[in-house]
C-alpha atoms as one frame of an Amber mdcrd trajectory, in Angstrom:
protein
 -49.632  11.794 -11.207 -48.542   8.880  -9.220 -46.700   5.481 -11.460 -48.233
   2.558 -11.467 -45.189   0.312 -10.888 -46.905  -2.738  -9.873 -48.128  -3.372
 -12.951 -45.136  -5.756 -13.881 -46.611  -7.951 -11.456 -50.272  -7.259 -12.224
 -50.201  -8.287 -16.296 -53.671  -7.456 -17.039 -52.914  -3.300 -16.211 -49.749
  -3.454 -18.205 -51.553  -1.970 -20.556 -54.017   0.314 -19.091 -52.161   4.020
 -18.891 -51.731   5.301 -15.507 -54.409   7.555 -15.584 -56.656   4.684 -15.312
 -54.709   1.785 -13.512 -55.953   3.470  -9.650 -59.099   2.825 -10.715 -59.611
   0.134 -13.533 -63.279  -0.753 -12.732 -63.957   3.064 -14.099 -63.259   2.923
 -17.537 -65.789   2.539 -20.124 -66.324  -0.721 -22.006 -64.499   0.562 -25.449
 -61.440   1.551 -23.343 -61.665  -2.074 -21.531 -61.564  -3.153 -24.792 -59.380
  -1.077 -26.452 -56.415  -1.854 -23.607 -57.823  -5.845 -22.815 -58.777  -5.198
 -19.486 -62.245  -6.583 -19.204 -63.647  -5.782 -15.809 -64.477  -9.181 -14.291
 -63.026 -11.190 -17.020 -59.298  -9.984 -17.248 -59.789  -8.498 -13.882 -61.979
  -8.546 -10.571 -65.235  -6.286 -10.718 -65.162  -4.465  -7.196 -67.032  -6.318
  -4.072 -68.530  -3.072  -2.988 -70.029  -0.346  -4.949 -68.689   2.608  -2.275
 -71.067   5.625  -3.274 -73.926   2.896  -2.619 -72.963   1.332   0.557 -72.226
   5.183   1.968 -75.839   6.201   0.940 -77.559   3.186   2.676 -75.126   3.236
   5.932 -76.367   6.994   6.235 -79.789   6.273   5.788 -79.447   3.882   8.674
 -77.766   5.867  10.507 -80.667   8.352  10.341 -83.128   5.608  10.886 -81.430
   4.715  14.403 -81.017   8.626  15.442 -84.520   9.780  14.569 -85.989   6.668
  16.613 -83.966   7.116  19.479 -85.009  10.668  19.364 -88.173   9.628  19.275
 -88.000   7.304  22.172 -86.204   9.612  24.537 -82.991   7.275  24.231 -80.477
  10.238  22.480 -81.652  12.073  25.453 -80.664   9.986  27.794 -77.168   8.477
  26.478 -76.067  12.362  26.344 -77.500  12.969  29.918 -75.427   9.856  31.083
 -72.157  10.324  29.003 -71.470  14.037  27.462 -72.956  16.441  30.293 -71.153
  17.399  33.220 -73.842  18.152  35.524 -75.039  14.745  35.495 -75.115  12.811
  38.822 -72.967   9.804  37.929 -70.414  12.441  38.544 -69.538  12.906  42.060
 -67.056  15.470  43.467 -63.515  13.715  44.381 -63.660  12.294  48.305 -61.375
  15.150  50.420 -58.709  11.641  50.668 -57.752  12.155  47.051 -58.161  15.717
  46.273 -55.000  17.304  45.041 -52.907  19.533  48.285 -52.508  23.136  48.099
 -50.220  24.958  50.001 -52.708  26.032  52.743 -53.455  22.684  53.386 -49.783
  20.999  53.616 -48.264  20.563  57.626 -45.167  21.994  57.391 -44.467  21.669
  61.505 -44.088  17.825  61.100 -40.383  16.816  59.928 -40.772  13.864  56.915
 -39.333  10.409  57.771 -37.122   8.779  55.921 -37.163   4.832  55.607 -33.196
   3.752  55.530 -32.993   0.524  53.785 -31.795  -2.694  55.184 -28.713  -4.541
  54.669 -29.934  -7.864  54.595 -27.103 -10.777  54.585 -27.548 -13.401  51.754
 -26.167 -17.355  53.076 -24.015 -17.537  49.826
């Protein structure tokens, strides 16, 4: 189990044993007690009650999918964006596809650009 070394700055968990200091909003009111760390007294109460605000973020979740199933709107944004047989795909233009070595003029010698000496006034 991990130490809780911070708590020689944070006063209130000095006294809460490690198994509790992770989590100090957990422990039951006699323990609070019992170690004096009253949960939003001694110390801050948690903004967000995590197990809650997962369940109602999935149930919206499932709210927006099942209407855009409804509505033919899933449909379409996987049409557009995750199949590869949609049209918004076109095949490369022949000016960019990659060479292969059928395709490559091998008759005509490559040029070579020299580079110039320019002369600086200073």
């Amino acid at each position: 189990m991990p130490q809780a070394r911070y708590s020689s700055w944070l006063l209130t968990l000095r006294s809460v044993p490690n198994s509790w200091s992770f989590k100090p909003w957990r422990m039951l009111v006699n323990l609070q007690r019992r170690y004096g760390c009253i949960i939003g007294q001694h110390y801050p109460a948690p903004l967000v009650d995590i197990a809650t605000a997962a369940r109602q973020a999935r149930q919206s979740l499932g709210e927006v999918r099942a209407e855009m199933q409804n509505n033919g709107a899933m449909r379409r944004i996987l049409q557009q964006h995750a199949s590869r047989k949609s049209s918004h795909f076109s095949p490369r233009p022949a000016s960019i596809r990659p060479l292969d070595a059928t395709s490559v003029n091998t008759a005509r010698p490559i040029s070579v650009v020299q580079p110039v000496q320019a002369s600086l006034p200073f």
